[in-house]
C-alpha atoms as one frame of an Amber mdcrd trajectory, in Angstrom:
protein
  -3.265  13.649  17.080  -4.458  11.691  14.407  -1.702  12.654  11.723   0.967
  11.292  14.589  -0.997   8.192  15.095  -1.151   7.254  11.701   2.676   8.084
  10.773   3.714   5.340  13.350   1.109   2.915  11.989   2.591  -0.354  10.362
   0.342  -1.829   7.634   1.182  -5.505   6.688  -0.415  -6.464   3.266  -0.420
  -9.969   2.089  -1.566 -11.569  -1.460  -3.905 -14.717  -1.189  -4.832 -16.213
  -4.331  -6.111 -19.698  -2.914  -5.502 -21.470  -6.080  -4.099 -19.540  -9.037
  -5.288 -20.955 -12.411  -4.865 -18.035 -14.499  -8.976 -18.080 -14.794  -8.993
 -20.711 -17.521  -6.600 -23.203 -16.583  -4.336 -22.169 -19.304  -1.094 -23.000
 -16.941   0.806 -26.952 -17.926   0.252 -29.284 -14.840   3.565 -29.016 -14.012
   3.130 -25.148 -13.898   0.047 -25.253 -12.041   2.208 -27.388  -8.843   3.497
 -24.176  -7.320   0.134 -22.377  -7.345  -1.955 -24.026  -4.718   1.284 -22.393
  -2.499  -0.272 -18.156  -3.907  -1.743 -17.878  -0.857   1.433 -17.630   1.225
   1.550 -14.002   1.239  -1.545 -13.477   2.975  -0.896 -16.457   5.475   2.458
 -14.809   6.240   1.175 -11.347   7.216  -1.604 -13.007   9.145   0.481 -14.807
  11.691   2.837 -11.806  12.067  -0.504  -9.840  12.468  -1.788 -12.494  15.104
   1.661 -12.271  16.528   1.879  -8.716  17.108  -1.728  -8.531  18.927  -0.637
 -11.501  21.594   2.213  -9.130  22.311   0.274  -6.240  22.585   2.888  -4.202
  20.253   2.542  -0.794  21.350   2.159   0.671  17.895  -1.314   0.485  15.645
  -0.767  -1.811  13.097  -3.407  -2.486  10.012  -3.517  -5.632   8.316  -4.374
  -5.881   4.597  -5.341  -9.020   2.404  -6.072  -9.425  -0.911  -8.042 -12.827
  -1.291  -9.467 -14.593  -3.760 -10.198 -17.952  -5.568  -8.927 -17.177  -8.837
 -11.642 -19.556 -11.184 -14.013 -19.287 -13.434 -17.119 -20.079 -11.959 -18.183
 -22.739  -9.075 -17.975 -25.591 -10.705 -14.363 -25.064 -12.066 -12.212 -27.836
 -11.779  -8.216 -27.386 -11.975  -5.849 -29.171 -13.533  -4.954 -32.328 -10.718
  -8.658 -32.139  -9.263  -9.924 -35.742  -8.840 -13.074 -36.332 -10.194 -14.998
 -39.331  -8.487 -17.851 -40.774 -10.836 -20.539 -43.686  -9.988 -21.679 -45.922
 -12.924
């Protein structure tokens, strides 16, 4: 039944900010280092996800990501961008 199939169901969920500036940049450079690593979460669950399909785990397993670039707008830069500029 459907209520037995979904009690054995595993659900991995993984957080993937791709570059956490706190929306404004308002993080010091040296707080900003660890940041560009906020995707780990999601990357994580993924290759266990990937995993457990080439195995063909018996069980049905979900796989949930929350992903985002966390700016403001497109042409955000953050804080150890370099900018290249022609004169």
């Amino acid at each position: 039944s459907d209520d037995d199939e979904n009690a054995s169901a595993i659900t991995l969920v993984g957080k993937g900010i791709v570059y956490d500036t706190g929306g404004l940049a308002i993080k010091s450079r040296v707080g900003m280092c660890g940041m560009k690593h906020d995707m780990g979460g999601s990357a994580g669950v993924l290759g266990g996800f990937m995993a457990a399909v080439k195995l063909r785990t018996p069980r049905k397993i979900r796989l949930l990501m929350c992903l985002a670039e966390n700016a403001i707008g497109p042409k955000s830069v953050r804080n150890d961008d370099i900018i290249t500029q022609y004169s």
